[in-house]
TIZATI-847470 format. One record per residue (C-alpha): residue number from 1; x, y, z. Coordinates in nm, 4 decimals, always signed. Layout:
<recs>
 resi       xx       yy       zz
  NUM        X        Y        Z
...
</recs>
This chain:
<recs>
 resi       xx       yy       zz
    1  +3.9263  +0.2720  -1.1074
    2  +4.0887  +0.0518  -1.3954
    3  +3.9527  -0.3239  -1.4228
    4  +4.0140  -0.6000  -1.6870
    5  +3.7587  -0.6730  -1.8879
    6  +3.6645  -1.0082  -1.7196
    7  +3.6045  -0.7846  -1.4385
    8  +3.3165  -0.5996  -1.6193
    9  +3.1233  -0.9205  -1.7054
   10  +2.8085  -0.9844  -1.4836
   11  +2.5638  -0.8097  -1.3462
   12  +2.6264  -0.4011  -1.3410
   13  +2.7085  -0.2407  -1.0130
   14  +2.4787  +0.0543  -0.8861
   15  +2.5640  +0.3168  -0.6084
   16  +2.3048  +0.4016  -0.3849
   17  +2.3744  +0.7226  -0.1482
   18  +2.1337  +0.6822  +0.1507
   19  +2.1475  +0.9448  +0.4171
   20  +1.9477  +0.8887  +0.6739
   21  +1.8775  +1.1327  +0.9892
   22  +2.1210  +0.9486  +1.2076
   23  +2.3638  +0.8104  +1.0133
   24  +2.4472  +0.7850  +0.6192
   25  +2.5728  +0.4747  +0.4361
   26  +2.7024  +0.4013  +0.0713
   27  +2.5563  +0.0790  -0.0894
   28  +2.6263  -0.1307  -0.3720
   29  +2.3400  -0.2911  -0.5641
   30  +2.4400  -0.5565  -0.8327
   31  +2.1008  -0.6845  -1.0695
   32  +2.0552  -0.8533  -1.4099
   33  +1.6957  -0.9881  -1.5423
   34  +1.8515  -1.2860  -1.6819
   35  +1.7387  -1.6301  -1.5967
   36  +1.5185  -1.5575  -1.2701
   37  +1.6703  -1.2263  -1.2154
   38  +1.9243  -1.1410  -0.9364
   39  +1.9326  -0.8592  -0.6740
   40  +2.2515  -0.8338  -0.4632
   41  +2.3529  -0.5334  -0.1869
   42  +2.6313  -0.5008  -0.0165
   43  +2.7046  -0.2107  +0.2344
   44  +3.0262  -0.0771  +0.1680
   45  +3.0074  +0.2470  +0.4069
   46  +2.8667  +0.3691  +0.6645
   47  +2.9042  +0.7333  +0.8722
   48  +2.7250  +0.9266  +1.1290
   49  +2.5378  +1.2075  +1.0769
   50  +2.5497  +1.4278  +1.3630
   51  +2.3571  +1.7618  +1.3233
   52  +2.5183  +2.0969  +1.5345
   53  +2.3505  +2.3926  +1.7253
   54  +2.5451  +2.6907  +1.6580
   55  +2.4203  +2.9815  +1.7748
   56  +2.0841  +2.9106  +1.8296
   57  +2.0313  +2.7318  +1.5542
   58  +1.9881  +2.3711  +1.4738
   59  +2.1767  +2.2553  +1.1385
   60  +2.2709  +1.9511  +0.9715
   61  +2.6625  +1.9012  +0.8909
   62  +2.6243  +1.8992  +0.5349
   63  +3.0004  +1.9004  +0.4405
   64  +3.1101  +1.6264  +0.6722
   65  +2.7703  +1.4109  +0.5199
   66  +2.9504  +1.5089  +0.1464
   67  +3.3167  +1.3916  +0.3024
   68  +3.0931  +1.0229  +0.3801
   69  +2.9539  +1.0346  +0.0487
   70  +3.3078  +1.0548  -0.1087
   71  +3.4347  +0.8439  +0.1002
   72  +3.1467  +0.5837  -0.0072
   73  +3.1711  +0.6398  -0.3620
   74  +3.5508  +0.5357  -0.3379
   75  +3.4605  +0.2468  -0.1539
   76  +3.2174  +0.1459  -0.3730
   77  +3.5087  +0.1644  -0.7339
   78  +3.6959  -0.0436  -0.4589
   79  +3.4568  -0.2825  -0.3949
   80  +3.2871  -0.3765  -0.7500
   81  +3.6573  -0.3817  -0.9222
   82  +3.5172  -0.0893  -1.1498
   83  +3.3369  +0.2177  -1.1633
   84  +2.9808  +0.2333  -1.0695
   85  +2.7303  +0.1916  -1.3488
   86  +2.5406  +0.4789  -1.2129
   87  +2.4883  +0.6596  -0.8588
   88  +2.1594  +0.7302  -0.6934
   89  +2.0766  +0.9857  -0.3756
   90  +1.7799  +0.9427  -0.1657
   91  +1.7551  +1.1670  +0.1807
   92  +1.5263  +1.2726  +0.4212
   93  +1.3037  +1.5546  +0.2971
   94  +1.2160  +1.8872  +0.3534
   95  +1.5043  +2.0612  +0.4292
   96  +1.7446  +2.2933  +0.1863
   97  +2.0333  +2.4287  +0.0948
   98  +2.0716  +2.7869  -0.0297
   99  +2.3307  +2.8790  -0.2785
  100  +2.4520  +3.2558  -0.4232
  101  +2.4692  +3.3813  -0.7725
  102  +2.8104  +3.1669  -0.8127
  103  +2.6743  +2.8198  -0.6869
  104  +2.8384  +2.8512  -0.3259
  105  +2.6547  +2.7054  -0.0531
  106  +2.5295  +3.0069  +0.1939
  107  +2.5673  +2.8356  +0.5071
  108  +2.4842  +2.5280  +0.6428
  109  +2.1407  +2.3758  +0.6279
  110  +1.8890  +2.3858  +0.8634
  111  +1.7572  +2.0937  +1.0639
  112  +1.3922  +2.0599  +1.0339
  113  +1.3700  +2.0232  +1.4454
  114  +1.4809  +2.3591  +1.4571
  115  +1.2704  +2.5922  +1.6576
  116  +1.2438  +2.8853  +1.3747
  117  +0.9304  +2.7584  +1.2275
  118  +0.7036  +2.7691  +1.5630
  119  +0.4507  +3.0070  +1.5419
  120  +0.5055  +3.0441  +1.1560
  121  +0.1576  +2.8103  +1.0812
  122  -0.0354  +3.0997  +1.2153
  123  +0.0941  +3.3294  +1.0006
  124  +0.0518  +3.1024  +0.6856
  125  -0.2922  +3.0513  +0.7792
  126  -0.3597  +3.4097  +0.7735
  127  -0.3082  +3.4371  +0.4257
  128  -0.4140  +3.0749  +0.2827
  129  -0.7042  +2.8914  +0.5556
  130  -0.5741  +2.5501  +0.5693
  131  -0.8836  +2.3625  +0.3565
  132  -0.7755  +2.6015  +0.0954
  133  -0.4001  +2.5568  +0.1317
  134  -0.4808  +2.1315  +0.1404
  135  -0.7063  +2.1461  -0.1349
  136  -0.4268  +2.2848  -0.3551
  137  -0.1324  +2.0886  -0.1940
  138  -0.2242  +1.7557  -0.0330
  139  +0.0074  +1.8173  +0.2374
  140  -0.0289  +1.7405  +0.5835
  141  +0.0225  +1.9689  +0.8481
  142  +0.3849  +1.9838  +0.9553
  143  +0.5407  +2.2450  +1.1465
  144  +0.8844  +2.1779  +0.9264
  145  +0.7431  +2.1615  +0.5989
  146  +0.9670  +2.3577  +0.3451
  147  +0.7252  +2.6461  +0.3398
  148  +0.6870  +2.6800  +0.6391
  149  +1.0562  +2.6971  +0.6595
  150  +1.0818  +2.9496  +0.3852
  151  +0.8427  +3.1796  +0.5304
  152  +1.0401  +3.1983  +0.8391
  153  +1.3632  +3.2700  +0.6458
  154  +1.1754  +3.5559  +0.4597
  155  +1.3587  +3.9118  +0.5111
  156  +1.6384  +3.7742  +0.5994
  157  +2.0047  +3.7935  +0.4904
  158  +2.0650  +3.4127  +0.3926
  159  +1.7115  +3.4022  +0.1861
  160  +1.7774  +3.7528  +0.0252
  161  +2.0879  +3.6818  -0.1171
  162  +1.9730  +3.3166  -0.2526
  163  +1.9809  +3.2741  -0.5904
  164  +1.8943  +2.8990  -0.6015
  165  +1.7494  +2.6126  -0.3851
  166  +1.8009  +2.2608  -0.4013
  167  +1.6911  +2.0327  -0.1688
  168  +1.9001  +1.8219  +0.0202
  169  +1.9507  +1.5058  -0.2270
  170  +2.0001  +1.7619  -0.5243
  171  +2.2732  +1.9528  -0.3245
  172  +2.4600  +1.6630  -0.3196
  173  +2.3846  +1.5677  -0.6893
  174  +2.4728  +1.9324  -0.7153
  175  +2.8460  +1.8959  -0.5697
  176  +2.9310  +1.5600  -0.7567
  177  +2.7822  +1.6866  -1.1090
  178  +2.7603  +2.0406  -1.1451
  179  +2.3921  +2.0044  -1.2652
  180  +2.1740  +2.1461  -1.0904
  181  +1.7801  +1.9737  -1.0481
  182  +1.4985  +1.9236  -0.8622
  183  +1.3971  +1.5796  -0.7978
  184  +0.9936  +1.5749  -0.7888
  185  +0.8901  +1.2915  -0.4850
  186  +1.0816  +1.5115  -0.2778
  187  +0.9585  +1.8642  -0.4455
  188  +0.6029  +1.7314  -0.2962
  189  +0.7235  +1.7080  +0.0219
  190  +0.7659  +2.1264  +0.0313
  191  +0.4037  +2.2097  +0.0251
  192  +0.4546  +2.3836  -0.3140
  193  +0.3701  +2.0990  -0.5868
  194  +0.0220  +2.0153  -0.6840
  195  -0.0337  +1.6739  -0.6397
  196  -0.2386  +1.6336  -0.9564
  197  -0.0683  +1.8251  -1.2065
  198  +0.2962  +1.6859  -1.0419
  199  +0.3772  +2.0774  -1.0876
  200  +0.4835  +2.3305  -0.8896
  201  +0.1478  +2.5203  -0.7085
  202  +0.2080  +2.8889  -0.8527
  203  -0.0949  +3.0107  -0.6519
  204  +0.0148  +2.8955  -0.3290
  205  +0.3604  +2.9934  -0.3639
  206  +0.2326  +3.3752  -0.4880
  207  +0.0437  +3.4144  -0.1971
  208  +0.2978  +3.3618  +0.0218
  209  +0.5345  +3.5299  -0.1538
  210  +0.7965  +3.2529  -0.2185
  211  +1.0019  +3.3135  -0.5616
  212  +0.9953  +2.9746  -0.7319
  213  +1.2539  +3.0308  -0.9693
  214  +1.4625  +2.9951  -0.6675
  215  +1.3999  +2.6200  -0.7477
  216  +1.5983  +2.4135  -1.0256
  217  +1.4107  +2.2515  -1.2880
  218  +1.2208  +1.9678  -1.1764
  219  +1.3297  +1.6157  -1.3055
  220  +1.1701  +1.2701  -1.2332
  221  +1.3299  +0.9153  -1.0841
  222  +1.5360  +0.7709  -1.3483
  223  +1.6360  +1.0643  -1.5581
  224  +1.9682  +1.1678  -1.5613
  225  +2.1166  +1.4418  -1.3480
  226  +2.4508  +1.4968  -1.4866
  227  +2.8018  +1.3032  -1.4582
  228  +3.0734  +1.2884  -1.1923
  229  +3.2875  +1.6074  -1.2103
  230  +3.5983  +1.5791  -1.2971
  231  +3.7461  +1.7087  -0.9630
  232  +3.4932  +1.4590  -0.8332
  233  +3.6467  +1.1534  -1.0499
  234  +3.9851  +1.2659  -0.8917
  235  +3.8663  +1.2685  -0.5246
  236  +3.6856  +0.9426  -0.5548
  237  +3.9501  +0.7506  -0.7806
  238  +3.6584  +0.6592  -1.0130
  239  +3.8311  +0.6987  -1.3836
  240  +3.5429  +0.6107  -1.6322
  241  +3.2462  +0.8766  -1.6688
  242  +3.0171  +0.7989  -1.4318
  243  +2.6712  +0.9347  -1.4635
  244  +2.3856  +0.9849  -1.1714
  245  +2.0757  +0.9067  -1.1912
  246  +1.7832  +1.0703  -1.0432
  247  +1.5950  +0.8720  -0.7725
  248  +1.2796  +0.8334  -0.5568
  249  +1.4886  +1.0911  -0.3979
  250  +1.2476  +1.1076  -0.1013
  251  +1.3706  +0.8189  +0.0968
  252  +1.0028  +0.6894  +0.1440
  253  +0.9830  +0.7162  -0.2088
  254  +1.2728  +0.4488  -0.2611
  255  +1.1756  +0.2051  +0.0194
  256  +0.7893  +0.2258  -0.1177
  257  +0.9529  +0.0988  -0.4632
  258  +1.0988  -0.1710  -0.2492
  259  +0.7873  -0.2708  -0.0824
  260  +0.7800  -0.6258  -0.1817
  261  +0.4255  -0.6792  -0.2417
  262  +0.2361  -0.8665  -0.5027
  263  -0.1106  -0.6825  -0.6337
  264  -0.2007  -0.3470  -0.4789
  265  -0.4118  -0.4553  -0.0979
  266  -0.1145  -0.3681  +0.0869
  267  -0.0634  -0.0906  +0.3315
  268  +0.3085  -0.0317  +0.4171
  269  +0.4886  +0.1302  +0.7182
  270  +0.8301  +0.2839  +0.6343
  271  +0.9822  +0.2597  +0.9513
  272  +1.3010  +0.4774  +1.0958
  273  +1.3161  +0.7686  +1.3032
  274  +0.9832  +0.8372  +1.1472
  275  +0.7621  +0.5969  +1.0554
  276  +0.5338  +0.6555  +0.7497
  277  +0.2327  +0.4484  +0.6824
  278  -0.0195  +0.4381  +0.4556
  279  -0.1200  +0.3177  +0.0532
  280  +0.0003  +0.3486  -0.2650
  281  -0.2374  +0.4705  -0.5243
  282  -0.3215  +0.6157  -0.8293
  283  -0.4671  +0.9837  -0.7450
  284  -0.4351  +1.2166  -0.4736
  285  -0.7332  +1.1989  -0.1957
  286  -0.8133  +1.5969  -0.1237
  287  -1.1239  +1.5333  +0.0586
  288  -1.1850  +1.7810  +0.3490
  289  -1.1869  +1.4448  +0.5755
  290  -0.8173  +1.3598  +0.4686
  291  -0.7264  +1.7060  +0.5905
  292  -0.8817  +1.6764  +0.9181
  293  -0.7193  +1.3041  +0.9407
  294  -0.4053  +1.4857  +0.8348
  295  -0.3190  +1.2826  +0.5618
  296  -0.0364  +1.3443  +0.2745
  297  -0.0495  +1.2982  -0.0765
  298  +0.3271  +1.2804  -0.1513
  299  +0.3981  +1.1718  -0.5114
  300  +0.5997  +0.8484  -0.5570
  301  +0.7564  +0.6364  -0.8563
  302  +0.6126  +0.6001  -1.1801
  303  +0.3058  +0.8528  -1.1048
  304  +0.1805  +0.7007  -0.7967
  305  +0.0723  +0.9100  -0.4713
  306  +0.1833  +0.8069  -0.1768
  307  -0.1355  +0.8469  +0.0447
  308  +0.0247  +0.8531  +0.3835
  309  +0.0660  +0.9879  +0.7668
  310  +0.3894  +1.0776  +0.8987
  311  +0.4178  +0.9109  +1.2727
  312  +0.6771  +1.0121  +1.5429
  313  +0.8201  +0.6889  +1.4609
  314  +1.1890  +0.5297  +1.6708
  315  +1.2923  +0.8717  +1.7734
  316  +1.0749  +0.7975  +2.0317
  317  +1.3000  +0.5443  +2.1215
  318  +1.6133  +0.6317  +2.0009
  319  +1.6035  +0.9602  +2.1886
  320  +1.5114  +0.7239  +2.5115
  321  +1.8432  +0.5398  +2.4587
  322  +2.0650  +0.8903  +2.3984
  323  +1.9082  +1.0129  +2.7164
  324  +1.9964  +0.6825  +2.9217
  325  +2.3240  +0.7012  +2.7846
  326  +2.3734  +1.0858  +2.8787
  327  +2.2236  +0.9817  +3.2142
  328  +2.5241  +0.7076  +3.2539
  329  +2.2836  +0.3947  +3.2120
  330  +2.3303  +0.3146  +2.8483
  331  +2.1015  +0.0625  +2.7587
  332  +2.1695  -0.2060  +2.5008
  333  +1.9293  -0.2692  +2.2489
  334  +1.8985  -0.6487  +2.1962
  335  +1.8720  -0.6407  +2.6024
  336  +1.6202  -0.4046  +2.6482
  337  +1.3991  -0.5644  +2.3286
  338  +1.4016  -0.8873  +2.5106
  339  +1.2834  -0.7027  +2.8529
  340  +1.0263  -0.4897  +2.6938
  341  +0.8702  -0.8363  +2.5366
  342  +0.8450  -0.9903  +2.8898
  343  +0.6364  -0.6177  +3.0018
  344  +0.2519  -0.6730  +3.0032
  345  +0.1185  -0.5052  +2.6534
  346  -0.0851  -0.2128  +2.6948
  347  -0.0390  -0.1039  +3.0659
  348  +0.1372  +0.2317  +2.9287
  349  +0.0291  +0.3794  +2.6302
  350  +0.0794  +0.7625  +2.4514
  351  -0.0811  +0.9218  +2.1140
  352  +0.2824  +0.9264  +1.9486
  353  +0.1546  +1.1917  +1.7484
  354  +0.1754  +1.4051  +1.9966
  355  +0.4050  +1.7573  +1.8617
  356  +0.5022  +1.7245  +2.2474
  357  +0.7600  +1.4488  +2.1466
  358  +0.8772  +1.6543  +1.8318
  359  +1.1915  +1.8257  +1.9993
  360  +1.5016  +1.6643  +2.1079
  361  +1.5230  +1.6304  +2.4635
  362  +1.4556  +1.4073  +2.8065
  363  +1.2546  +1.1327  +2.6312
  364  +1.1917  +0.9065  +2.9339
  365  +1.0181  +1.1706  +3.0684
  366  +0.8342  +1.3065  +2.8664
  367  +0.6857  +0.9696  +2.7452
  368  +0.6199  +0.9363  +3.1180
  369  +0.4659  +1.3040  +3.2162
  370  +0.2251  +1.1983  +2.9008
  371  +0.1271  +0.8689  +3.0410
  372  +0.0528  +1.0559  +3.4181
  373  -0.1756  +1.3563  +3.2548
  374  -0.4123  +1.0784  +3.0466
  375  -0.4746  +0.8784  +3.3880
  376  -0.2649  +0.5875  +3.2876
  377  +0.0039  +0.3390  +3.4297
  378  +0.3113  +0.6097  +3.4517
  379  +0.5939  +0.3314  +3.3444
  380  +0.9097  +0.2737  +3.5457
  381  +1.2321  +0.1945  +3.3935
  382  +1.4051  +0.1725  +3.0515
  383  +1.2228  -0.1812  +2.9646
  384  +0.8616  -0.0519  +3.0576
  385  +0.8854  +0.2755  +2.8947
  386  +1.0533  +0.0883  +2.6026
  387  +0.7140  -0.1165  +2.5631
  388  +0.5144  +0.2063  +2.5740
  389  +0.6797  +0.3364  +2.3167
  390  +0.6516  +0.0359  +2.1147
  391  +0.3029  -0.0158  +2.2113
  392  +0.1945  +0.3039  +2.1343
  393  +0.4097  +0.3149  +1.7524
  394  +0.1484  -0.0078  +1.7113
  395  -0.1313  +0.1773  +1.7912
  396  -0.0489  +0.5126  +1.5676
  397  +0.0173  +0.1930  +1.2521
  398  -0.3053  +0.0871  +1.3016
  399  -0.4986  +0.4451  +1.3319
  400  -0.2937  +0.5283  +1.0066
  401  -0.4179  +0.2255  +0.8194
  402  -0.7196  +0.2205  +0.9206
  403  -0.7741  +0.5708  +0.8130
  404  -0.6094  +0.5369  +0.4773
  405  -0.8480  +0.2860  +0.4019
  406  -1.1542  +0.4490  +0.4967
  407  -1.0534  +0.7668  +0.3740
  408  -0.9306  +0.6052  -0.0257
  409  -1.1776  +0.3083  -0.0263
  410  -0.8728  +0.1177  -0.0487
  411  -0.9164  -0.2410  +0.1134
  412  -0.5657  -0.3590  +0.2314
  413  -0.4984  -0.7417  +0.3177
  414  -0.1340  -0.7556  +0.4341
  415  +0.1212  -0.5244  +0.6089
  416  +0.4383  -0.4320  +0.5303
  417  +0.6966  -0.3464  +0.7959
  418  +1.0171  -0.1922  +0.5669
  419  +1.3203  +0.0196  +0.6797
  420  +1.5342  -0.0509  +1.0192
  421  +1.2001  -0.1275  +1.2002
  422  +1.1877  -0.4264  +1.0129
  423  +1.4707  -0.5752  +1.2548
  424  +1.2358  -0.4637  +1.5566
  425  +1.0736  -0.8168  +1.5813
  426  +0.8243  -0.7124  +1.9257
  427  +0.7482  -0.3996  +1.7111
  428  +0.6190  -0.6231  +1.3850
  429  +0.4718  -0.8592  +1.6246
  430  +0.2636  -0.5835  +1.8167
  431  +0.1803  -0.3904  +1.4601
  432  +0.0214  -0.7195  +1.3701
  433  -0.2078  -0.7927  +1.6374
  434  -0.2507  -0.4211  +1.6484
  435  -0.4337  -0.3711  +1.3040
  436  -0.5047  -0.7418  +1.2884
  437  -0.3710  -0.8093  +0.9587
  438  -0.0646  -1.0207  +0.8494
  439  +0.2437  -0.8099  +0.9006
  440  +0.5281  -0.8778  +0.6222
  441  +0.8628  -0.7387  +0.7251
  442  +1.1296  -0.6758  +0.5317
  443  +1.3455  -0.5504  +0.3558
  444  +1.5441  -0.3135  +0.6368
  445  +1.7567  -0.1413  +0.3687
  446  +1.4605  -0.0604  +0.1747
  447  +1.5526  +0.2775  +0.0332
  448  +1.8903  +0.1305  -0.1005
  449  +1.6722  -0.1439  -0.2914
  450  +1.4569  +0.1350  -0.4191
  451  +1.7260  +0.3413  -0.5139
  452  +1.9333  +0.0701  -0.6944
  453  +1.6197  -0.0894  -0.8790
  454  +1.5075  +0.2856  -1.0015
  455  +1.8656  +0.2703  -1.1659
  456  +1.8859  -0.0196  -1.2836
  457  +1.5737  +0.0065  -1.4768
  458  +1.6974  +0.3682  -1.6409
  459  +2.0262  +0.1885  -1.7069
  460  +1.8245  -0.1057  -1.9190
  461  +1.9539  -0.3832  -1.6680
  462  +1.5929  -0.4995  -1.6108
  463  +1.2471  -0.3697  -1.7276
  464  +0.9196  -0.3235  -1.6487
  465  +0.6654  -0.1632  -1.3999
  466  +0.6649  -0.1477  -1.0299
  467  +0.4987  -0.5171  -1.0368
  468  +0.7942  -0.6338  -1.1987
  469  +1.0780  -0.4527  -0.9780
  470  +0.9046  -0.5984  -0.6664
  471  +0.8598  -0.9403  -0.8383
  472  +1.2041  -0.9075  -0.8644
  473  +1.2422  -0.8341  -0.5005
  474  +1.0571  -1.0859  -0.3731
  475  +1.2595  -1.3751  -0.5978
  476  +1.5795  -1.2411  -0.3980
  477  +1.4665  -1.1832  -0.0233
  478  +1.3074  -1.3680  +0.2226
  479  +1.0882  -1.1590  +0.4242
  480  +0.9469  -1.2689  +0.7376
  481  +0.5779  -1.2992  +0.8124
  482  +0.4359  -1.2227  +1.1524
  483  +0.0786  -1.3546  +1.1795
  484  -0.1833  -1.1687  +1.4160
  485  -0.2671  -1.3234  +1.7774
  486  -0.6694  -1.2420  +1.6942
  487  -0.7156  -1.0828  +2.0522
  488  -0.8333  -0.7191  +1.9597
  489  -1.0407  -0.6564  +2.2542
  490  -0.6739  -0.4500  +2.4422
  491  -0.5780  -0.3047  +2.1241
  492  -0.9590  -0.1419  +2.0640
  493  -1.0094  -0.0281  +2.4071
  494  -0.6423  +0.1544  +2.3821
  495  -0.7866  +0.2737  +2.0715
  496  -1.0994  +0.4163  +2.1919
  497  -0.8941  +0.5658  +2.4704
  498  -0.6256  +0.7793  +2.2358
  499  -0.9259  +0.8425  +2.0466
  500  -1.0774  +1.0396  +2.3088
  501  -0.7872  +1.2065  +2.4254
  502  -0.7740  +1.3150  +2.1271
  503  -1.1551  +1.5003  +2.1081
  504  -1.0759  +1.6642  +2.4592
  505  -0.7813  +1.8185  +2.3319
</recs>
């Protein structure tokens, strides 16, 4: 992409790659630390990401999300007048590609909500108890975690013939480099990395019998991971070399960089189809109490753990509105937001932790069938179950913070509401009188500010520590503040109530 040199003057574009589980976008991020320091991003494209069954088996379209990424990367040369300064991948985590001894993808990817790795906990367990296997790993309990997903795929044809692994965000790194990686906030969300040594767990994976030299070296956020290939260059129109730049390739990672805080009481909630809440700190927690709470220690930018549950999150709702719109009664959004505020809070409530949500399927009623078998108000309609979910998401934030404090001695002041949740003005509202702390919301692209900042700061464009990429945040965005009502009494008793569902169970 040629430009004239007046053209290069200014602040230096950034490409962030952000694939998400429902759709992936391509973002420009423009920032300089001169004067007061500036922050601009600008989507320049957006595609879906639409996983397949195929015989059985659940996968994600990998190819068609590298066509988007192309696609993006051209848009972005368009867009800035030049090349971009650097490019930066975050994904989901957890799930793999495998390739053979000549680098060629052997088949497509499986989607974590694929069915292969029920039962497989059992069999784990049988070999490493699950204090033993937390002690070692920090992990929570996930059915989809890579190793469980590995020890399903053991003995069979795809595995055997592997001769390398990468992780989603380092297969596409992969494709547009050649170089091969393995990005480490993401590496800790396999199960296999010890959270204080930030290295791979050799005992863990011996015991199981997983080959880690299946794995590329691992690399950290902001060291390089190769230049665009040449045949890359050509596809893209992008003419100078062009190097990428590793990232908090988790996509928590990034939007936790992007938390715009100021001091370190803050809990956050990164909210999407999952929503992930919990502290920042210094040092893993790998107390037998965390395990039971089933709390992560996933590592994040600049050595910091993120100390963290994952929650069910907007599938919840999302799959509500798929099923509606399946059903022939698609439901706006905005609409049904504006209804669900007008239901009474709390009638309908459900532990949205519950694995019974996990699959893709009828939502409506499933959330309902839940609501019947605890005793409660079974809702009626799209805007009633709409607050349950919503209700209940507020409910699983506050357990979650609550929890993380108690469990880190961490003493939070203010929450922050990040990701596409942080549109969701009912669900910032009800998270706030929920935990009864101040909720701060925003920003909804936090990954992409993550991702871009993380960049920028390996490309010399600004400096500092996380402090001063979020001071820089803050100076550019205007969050909004949601303050809490100060009636608990509903939100305890619904409390109490999950709680003891809970102990019966």
């Amino acid at each position: 992409m040629g430009a004239s040199p007046a053209s290069r003057t200014g602040p230096l574009p950034f490409a962030a790659v952000d694939l998400g589980a429902s759709s992936g976008r391509v973002m420009v991020g423009h920032v300089s630390n001169r004067g007061a320091g500036t922050l601009r991003l600008q989507e320049v494209h957006r595609f879906p990401n639409r996983p397949v069954r195929a015989a059985g088996t659940l996968h994600w379209d990998i190819l068609s999300l590298y066509g988007g990424v192309l696609d993006g990367l051209r848009a972005a040369g368009t867009t800035a007048g030049r090349a971009p300064a650097s490019i930066g991948i975050d994904t989901w985590a957890v799930d793999y590609g495998l390739l053979d001894a000549s680098g060629a993808l052997l088949g497509n990817p499986v989607h974590y909500r694929d069915t292969r790795t029920e039962g497989v906990a059992d069999k784990v367990a049988a070999v490493l108890p699950p204090d033993v296997l937390y002690a070692a790993t920090g992990l929570q309990y996930l059915p989809f975690n890579t190793l469980y997903q590995l020890t399903a795929a053991q003995g069979g044809p795809v595995l055997t013939a592997a001769r390398r692994l990468l992780l989603i965000p380092d297969l596409i790194a992969y494709w547009l480099t050649g170089e091969a990686g393995t990005e480490i906030t993401n590496a800790s969300t396999t199960q296999l990395i010890d959270p204080r040594t930030r290295d791979w767990s050799r005992p863990v994976a011996d015991a199981l019998g997983i080959d880690l030299t299946l794995f590329a070296p691992l690399r950290g956020p902001g060291d390089r991971a190769g230049r665009l290939l040449p045949e890359v260059l050509a596809e893209t129109g992008l003419t100078d070399p062009v190097p990428v730049t590793a990232v908090g390739s988790h996509d928590t990672a990034s939007a936790v960089v992007a938390v715009p805080a100021s001091g370190d009481r803050f809990a956050y909630v990164a909210t999407g189809t999952w929503s992930l809440a919990g502290l920042e700190l210094d040092a893993p927690v790998l107390t037998e109490e965390s395990r039971a709470a089933n709390f992560t220690n996933e590592l994040g930018v600049d050595g910091t753990v993120r100390y963290l549950r994952n929650i069910m999150g907007l599938w919840l709702l999302q799959e509500c509105l798929r099923t509606w719109e399946a059903e022939g009664t698609p439901q706006r959004l905005d609409r049904l937001l504006r209804e669900a505020a007008d239901v009474p809070g709390l009638r309908s409530f459900v532990d949205a932790d519950d694995p019974a949500f996990l699959a893709p399927g009828d939502m409506p009623r499933r959330i309902t069938d839940a609501v019947r078998r605890s005793g409660g108000h079974a809702p009626e309609g799209p805007a009633e179950i709409t607050r349950c979910v919503l209700d209940s998401l507020a409910l699983a934030h506050r357990r979650a913070i609550e929890d993380a404090q108690r469990l880190s001695g961490r003493v939070v002041d203010t929450v922050h509401i990040v990701g596409g949740g942080a549109h969701n003005e009912l669900l910032c509202r009800l998270t706030a009188d929920a935990c009864g702390l101040p909720v701060v919301a925003g920003p909804a692209e936090a990954a992409a500010f993550g991702n871009v900042l993380v960049q920028a700061r390996a490309a010399g464009s600004v400096g500092g520590d996380l402090a001063d990429l979020r001071a820089l945040l803050r100076g550019t965005l205007e969050p909004r503040r949601y303050e809490p009502t100060g009636d608990q009494a509903g939100w305890d008793r619904a409390a109490a109530s999950i709680g003891a569902g809970r102990a019966r169970s």
